[in-house]
C-alpha positions in Angstrom: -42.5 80.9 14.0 -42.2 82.5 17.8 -38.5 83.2 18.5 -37.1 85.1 21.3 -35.8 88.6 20.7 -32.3 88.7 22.0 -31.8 92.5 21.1 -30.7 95.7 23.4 -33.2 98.1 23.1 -31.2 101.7 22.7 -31.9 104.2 25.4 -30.7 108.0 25.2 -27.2 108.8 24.8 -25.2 109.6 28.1 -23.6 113.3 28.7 -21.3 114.1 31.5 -23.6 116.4 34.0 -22.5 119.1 36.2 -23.0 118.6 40.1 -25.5 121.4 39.9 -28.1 119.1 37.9 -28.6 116.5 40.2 -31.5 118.0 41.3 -33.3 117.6 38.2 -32.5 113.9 37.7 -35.8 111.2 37.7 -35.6 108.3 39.2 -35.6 104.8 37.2 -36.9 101.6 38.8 -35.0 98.5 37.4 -36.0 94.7 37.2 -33.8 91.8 37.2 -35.9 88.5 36.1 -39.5 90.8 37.1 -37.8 91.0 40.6 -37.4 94.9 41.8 -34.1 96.0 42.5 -33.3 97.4 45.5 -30.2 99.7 45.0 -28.0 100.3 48.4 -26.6 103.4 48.0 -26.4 105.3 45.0 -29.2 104.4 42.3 -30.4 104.3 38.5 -31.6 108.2 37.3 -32.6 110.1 34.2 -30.7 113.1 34.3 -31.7 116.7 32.9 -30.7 115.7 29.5 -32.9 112.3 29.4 -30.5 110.1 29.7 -30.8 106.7 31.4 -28.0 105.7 33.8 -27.3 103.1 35.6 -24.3 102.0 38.3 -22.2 99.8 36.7 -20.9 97.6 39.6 -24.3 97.1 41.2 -26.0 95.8 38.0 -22.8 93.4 36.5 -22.9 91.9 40.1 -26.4 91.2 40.5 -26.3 89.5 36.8 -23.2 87.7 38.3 -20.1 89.3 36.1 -17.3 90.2 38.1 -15.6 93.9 38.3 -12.4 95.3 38.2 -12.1 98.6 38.8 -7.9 100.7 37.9 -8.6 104.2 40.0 -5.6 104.9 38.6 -6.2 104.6 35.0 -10.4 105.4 35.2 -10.8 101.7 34.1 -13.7 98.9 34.5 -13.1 95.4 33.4 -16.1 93.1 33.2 -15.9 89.9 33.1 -19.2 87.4 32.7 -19.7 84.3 30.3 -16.5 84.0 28.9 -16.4 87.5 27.6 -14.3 90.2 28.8 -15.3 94.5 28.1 -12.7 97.2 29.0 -14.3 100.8 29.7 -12.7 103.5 30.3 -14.0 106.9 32.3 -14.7 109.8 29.4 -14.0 107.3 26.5 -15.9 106.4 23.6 -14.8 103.4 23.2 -15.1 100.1 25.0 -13.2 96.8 24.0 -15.0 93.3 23.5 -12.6 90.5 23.4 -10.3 92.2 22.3 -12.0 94.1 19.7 -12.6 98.1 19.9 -16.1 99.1 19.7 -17.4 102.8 19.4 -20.2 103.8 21.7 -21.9 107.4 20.9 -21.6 108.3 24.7 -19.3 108.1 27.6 -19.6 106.3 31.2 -18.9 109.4 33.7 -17.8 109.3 37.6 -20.7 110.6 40.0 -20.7 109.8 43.5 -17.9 107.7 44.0 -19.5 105.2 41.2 -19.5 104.7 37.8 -22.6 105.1 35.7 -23.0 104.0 32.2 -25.5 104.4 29.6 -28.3 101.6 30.0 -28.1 101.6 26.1 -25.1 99.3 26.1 -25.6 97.0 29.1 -27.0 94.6 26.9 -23.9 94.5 25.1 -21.8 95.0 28.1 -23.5 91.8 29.8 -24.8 90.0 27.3 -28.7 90.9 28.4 -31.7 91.5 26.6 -33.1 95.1 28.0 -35.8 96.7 27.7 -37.5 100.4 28.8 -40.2 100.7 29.8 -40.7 104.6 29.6 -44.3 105.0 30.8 -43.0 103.2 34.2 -39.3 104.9 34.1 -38.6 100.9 34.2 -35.5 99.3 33.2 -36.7 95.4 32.5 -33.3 93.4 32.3 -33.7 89.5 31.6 -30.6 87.5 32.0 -31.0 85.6 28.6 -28.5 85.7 25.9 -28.4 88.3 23.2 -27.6 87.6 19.6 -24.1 89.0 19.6 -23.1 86.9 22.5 -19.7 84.4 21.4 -21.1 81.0 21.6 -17.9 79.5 20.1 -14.2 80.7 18.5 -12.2 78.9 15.5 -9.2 81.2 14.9 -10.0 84.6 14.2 -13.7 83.8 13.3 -16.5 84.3 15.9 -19.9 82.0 16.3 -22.7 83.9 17.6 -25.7 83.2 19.3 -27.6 84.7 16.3 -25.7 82.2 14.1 -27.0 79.1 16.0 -30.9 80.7 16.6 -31.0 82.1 12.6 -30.0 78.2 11.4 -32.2 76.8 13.8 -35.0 79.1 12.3 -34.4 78.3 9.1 -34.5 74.5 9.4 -37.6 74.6 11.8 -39.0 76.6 8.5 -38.3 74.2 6.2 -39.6 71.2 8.4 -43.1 73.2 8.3 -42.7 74.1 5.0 -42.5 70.1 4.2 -44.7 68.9 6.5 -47.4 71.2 6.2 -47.2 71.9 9.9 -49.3 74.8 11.5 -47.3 77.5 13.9 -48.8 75.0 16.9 -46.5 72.6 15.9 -43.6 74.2 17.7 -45.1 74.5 20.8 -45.5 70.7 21.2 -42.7 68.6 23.1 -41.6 66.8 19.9 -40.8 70.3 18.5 -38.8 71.8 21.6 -36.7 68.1 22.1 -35.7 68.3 18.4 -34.7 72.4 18.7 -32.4 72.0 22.3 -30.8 68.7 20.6 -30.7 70.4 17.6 -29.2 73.7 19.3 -25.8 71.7 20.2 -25.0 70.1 17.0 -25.3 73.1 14.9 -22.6 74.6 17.0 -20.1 71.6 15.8 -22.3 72.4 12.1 -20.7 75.8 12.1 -17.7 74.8 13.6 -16.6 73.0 10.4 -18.0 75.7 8.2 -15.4 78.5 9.9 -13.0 75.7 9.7 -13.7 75.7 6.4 -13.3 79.1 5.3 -10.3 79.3 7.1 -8.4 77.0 5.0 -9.9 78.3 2.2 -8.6 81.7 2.9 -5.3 79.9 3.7 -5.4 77.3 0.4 -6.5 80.8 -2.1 -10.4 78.9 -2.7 -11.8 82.2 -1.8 -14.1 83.7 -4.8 -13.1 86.4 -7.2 -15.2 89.4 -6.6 -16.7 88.8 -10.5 -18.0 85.6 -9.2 -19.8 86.0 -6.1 -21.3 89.5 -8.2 -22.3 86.8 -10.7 -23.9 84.9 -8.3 -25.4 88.2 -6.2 -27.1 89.1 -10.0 -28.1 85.6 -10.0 -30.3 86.3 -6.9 -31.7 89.2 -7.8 -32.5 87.9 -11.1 -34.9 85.6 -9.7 -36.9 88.5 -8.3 -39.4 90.2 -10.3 -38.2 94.0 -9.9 -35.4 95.6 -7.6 -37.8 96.7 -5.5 -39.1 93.2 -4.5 -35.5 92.0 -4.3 -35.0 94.6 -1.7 -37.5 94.1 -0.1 -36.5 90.4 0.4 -33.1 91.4 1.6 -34.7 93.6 4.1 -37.5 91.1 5.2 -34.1 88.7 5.9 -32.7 91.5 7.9 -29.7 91.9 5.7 -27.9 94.3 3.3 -26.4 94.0 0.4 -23.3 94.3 1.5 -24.1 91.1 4.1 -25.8 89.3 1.6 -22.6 89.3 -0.9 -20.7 88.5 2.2 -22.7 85.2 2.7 -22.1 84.3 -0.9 -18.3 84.7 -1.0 -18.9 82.4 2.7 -21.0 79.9 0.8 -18.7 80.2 -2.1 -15.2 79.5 -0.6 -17.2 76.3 1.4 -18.2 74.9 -2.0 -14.6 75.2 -3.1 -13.1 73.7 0.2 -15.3 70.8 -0.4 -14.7 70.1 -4.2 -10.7 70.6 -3.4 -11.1 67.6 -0.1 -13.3 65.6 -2.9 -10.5 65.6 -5.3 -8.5 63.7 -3.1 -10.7 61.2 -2.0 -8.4 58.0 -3.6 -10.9 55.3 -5.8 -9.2 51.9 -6.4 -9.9 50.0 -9.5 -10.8 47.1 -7.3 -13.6 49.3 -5.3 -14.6 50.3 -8.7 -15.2 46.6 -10.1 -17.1 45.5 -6.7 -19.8 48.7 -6.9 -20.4 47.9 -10.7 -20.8 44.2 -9.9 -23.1 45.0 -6.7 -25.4 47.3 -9.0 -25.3 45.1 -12.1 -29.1 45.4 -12.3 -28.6 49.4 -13.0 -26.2 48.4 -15.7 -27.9 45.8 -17.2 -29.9 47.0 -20.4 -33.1 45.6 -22.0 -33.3 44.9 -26.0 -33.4 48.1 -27.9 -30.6 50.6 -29.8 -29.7 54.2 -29.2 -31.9 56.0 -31.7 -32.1 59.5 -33.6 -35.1 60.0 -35.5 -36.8 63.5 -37.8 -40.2 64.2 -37.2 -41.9 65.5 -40.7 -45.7 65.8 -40.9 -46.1 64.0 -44.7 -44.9 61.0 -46.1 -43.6 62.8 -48.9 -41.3 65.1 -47.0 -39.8 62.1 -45.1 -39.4 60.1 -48.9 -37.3 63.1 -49.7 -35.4 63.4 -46.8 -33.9 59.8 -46.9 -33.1 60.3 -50.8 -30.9 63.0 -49.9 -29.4 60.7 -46.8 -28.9 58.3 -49.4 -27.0 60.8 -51.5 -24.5 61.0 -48.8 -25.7 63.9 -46.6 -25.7 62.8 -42.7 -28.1 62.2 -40.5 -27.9 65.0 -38.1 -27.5 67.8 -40.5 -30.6 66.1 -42.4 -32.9 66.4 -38.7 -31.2 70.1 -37.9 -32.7 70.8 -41.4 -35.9 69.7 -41.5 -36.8 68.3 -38.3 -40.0 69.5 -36.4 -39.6 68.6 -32.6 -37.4 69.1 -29.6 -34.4 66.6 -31.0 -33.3 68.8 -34.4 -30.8 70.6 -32.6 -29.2 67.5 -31.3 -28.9 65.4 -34.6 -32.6 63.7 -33.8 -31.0 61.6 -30.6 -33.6 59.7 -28.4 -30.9 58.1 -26.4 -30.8 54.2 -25.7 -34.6 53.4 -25.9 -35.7 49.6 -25.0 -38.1 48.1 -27.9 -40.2 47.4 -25.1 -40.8 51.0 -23.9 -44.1 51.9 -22.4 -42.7 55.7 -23.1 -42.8 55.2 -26.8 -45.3 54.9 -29.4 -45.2 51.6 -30.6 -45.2 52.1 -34.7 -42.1 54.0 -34.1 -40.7 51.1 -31.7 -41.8 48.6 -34.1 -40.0 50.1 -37.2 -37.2 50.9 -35.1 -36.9 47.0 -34.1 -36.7 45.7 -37.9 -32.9 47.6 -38.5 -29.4 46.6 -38.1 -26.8 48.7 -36.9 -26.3 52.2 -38.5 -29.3 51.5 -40.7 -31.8 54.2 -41.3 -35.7 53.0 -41.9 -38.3 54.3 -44.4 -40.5 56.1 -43.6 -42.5 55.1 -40.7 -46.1 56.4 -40.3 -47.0 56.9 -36.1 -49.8 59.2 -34.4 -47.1 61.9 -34.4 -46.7 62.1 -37.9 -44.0 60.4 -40.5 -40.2 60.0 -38.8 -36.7 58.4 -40.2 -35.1 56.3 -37.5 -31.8 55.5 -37.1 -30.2 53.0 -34.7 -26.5 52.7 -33.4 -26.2 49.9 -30.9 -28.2 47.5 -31.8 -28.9 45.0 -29.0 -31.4 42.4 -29.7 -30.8 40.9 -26.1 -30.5 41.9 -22.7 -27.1 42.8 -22.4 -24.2 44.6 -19.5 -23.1 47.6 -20.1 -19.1 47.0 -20.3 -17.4 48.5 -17.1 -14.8 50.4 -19.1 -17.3 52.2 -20.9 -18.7 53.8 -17.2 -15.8 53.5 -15.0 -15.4 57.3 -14.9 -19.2 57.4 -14.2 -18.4 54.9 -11.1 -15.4 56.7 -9.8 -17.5 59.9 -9.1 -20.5 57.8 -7.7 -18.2 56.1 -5.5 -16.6 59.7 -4.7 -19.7 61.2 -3.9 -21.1 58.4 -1.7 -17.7 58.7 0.1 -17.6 62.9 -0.2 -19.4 63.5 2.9 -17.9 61.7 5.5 -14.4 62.6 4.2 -14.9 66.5 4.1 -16.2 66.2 7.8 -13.3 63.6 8.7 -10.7 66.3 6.7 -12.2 69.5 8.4 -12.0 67.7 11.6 -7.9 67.0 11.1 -7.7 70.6 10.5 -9.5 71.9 13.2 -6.6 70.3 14.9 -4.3 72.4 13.7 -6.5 75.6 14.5 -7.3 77.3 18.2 -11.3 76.2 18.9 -13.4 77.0 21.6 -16.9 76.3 22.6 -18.6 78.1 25.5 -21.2 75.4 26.9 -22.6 77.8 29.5 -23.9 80.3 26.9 -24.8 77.3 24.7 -26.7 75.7 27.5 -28.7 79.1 27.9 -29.3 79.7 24.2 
């Protein structure tokens, strides 16, 4: 599947430089959209040391982020899309919304401007950049990288990554179903479905971070035993570590993501079972489903049955002497039995007389007993079996409601479990700071 790379290529790492090697910089051309830059006054070098620079102003203004510069404190604030980045002259560091990031060079002051590593304009304003080193070309395309903050529930960021990655991953699985070749996605059914789609997975997400918030708050989170169970689980499924490491790597993750996205998928599991809990099921809702969908209660002739599979009449003639003598049923088909049933006393379930899944010697000396009654032996292609049969219906009959109310309650709850998480996460989303940046959503 063709998706755009949204990722800052890294450049060469940025070194204060005398006022004596200025006559061994290179100069750097730079393109904005495939349009040439035309630079006023001071412009774009590699210096002695090879490292790209670029004027900080001149660039965040042509991509339309605004600049504030403290002469006083050596300071740049850039504002653009929402997101706001603090650097400081001869500092490692640079904030992002807030958050302290380490850079492994420092913007300098030359010329009455400051220059900053073209390495981190990408993250600085949310760009996708590229170098072009045959050309000493900087290629800057105003599109939004993967780190850029499409959304904020609390503390918990959406990315642009999160949106494109789900989006991925479902366009995946439509092909996967559909048996669609790569052309698929270039048709204008395909691109309709992935902008609508774009939008509501933001709201999709939205709920999830919602969701792990409360579960932080409500102690659902997962012991570290079980999301390692679950991590093992994984990598069970894979044939040797190496192949299971491979996968991680092929997904672009670590194992240290990867068991982050469990404990995630983990604590939403337990947010939902804890909202399904308290979905409320009256009896009279529970009457009206089992009247609605009689026909699935209604049961044709036939008996539960348990049965032991011997290959000679003989061995079954011995077998019911000693269920005669008093020994039961199921410890007599654990004992001898032959097939797939020993282990379970011999029990077929409720079978119809009129099955189709059945041969029908064994359904015809099945239909001759009475209840708790166990047959002689009964010869079928199989070989020679004891049956036994426990409710014995010799007509059609309804499957009283009190014997499957419990089994209706959680029906009902889980026809009713999705709309009441979302209604539930939505009430405490409420209660929770969330915001949705439309203009870099618009752009993804």
């Amino acid at each position: 599947m063709k998706t755009r790379k949204m990722l800052a290529i890294l450049f060469g790492m940025l070194m204060a430089i005398p006022s004596g090697a200025v006559m061994a910089q290179k100069s750097v051309s730079v393109t904005i959209n495939n349009e040439n830059v035309v630079f006023k006054d001071v412009a774009p070098f590699i210096d002695s040391n090879n490292r790209t620079l670029v004027p900080l102003r001149f660039i965040s203004e042509e991509l339309g982020a605004q600049v504030e510069w403290d002469q006083v404190s050596g300071t740049a604030t850039i504002m653009k899309d929402n997101m706001k980045v603090i650097l400081t002259v001869g500092q490692t560091t640079m904030i992002v919304d807030g958050k302290t990031k380490e850079m492994d060079t420092k913007p300098i002051m030359q010329d009455g401007r400051l220059f900053v590593p073209v390495k981190y304009i990408g993250e600085i304003l949310n760009v996708e950049v590229k170098w072009l080193a045959k050309d000493n070309t900087v290629v800057i395309m105003p599109g939004i990288t993967g780190d850029a903050v499409v959304a904020k529930v609390g503390d918990l960021t959406i990315t642009a990554k999160d949106i494109l990655d789900q989006l991925e991953y479902e366009m995946m699985m439509i092909q996967y179903q559909y048996q669609y070749d790569d052309s698929f996605f270039e048709t204008e059914e395909a691109k309709q479905y992935m902008e609508q789609r774009k939008g509501e997975l933001v709201d999709y997400i939205i709920k999830n971070k919602v969701a792990l918030i409360k579960g932080r708050e409500l102690k659902l989170e997962p012991t570290v035993t079980e999301v390692n169970n679950e991590f093992n689980k994984a990598k069970e499924d894979y044939g040797t570590a190496a192949e299971f490491e491979k996968a991680l790597v092929n997904s672009g993750l670590t194992v240290e993501r990867y068991k982050a996205q469990i404990k995630d998928s983990l604590t939403i599991s337990n947010v939902a079972k804890y909202i399904s809990n308290h979905i409320a099921v009256t009896n009279a809702e529970i009457k009206s489903y089992y009247e609605s969908n009689s026909g699935n209660y209604t049961m044709a002739p036939g008996a539960e049955m348990s049965h032991i599979l011997v290959a000679t009449e003989e061995e079954a003639k011995a077998i019911k002497a000693e269920y005669d003598k008093g020994t039961s049923f199921a410890e007599l088909a654990k004992k001898y039995g032959t097939d797939g049933t020993k282990d379970t006393g011999g029990e077929l379930g409720y079978i119809a007389y009129d099955s189709s899944y059945y041969d029908q010697d064994f359904l015809n000396g099945a239909k001759t007993l009475e209840e708790g009654q166990v047959s002689n032996p009964v010869k079928t292609q199989f070989g020679w079996h004891l049956i036994k049969v426990l409710n014995v219906h010799k007509e059609a009959y309804r499957v009283p409601l009190e014997e499957i109310k419990e089994d209706l309650k959680n029906i009902i709850i889980s026809e009713k479990a999705t709309e009441f998480i979302y209604s539930q996460l939505d009430e405490w989303g409420k209660e929770m700071t969330i915001e949705k940046y439309e203009d870099i959503i618009t752009k993804l």
